[in-house]
C-alpha positions as CSV (number, residue, x, y, z in Angstrom):
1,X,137.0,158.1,109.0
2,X,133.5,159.5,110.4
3,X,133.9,163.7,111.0
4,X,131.0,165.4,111.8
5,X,130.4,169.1,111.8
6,X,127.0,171.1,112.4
7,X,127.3,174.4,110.0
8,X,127.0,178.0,111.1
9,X,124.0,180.1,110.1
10,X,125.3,182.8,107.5
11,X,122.6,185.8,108.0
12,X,122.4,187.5,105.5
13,X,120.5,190.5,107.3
14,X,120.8,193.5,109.9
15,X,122.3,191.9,113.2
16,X,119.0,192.2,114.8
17,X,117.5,189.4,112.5
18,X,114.9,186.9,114.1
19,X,116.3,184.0,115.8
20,X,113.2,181.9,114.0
21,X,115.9,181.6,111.3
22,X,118.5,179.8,113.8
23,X,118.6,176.8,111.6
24,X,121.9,174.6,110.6
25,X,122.2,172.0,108.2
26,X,124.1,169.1,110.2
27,X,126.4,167.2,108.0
28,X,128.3,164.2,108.7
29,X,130.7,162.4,106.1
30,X,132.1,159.3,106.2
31,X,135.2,158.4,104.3
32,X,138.0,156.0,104.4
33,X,140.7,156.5,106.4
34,X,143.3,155.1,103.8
35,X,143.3,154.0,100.2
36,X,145.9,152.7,97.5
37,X,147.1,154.8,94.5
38,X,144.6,154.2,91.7
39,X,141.7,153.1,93.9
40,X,138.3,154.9,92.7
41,X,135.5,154.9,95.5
42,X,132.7,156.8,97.7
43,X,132.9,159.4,100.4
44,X,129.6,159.2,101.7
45,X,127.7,162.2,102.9
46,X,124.9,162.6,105.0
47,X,122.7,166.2,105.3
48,X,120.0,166.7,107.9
49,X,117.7,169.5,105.9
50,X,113.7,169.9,106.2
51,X,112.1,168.3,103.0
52,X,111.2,171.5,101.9
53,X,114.7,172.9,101.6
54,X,117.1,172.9,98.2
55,X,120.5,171.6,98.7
56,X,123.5,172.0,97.0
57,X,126.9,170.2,97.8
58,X,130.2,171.4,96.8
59,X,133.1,168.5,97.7
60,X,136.6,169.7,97.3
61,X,139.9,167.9,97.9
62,X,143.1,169.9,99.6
63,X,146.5,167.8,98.8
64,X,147.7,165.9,95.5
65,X,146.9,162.7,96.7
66,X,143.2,162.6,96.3
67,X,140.9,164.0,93.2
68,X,136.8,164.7,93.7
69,X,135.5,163.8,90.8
70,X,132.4,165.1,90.7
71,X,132.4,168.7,91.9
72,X,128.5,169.6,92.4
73,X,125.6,168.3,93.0
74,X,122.2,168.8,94.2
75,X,119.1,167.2,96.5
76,X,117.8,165.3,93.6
77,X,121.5,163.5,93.0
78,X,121.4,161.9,96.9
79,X,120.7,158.8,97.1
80,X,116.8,159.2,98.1
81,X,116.2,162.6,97.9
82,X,112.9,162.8,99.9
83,X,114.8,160.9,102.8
84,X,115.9,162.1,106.0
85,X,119.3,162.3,106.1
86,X,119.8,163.3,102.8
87,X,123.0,160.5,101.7
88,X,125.2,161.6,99.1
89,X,127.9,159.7,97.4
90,X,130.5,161.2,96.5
91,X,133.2,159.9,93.8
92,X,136.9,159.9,94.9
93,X,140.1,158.6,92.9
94,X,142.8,158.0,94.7
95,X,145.9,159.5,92.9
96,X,149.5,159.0,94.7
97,X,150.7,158.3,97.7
98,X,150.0,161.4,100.0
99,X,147.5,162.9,102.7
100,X,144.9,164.1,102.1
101,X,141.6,165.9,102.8
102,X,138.0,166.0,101.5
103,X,136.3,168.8,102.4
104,X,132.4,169.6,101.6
105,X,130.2,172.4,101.5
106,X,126.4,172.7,102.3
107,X,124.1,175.2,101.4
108,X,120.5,176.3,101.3
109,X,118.0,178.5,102.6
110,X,114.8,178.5,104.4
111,X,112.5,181.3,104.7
112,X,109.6,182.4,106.8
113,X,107.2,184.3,104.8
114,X,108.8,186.7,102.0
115,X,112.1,186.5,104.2
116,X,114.8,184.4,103.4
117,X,118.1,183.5,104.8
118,X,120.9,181.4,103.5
119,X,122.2,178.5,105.8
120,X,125.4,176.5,105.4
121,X,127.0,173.5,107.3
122,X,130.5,172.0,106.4
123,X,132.4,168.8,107.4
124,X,135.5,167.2,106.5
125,X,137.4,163.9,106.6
126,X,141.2,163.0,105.9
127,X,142.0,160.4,103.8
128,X,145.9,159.2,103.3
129,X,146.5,157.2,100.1
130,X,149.1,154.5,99.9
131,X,151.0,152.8,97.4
């Protein structure tokens, strides 16, 4: 299953802040739509984020059925962290039987000058295991 989900800016300023900072990181993950209890595999992630930028990406799973296994991890754990998308993988063990649903997390900042603003984008992908 493909979901796709651009993230909203978080400012972390007065409401009058400068749009220059309108930036979003654009995530996208890909994960399967179904797996069998006791299967161990990928949900692949994919972050649009300027070279310049530090990323970190927190996976959770909502249900029993599915368990992240590896909560955190940064640019220099994707695949090829100087390319563009970023592509993380991220380890998934199917558990029981169940829905399920992977969500992820992704933050950074960019700053202009001595001004900095955090950004964050989000996606999500639902996964059913079967026996």
């Amino acid at each position: 299953m493909r979901t796709s989900a651009t993230g909203a800016l978080l400012l972390l300023a007065l409401p009058w802040a400068s749009l220059a900072f309108a930036q979003a990181l654009r995530v996208e993950v890909n994960a399967p739509e179904s797996l069998h209890a006791g299967d161990r595999t990928f949900v692949e992630l994919r972050v649009w984020a300027d070279a310049q930028m530090p990323v970190m990406v927190t996976p959770r799973a909502e249900g029993d059925a599915v368990e992240v296994v590896r909560g955190r991890l940064l640019r220099p754990d994707a695949v090829d962290p100087e390319a563009s998308p970023l592509v993380f993988r991220i380890p998934i063990a199917a558990r029981e039987p169940g829905p399920a649903r992977v969500r992820v997390d992704v933050q950074s900042f960019t700053c202009e000058g001595d001004d900095c603003r955090r950004v964050q984008g989000e996606a999500q992908a639902d996964v059913r295991v079967v026996r």
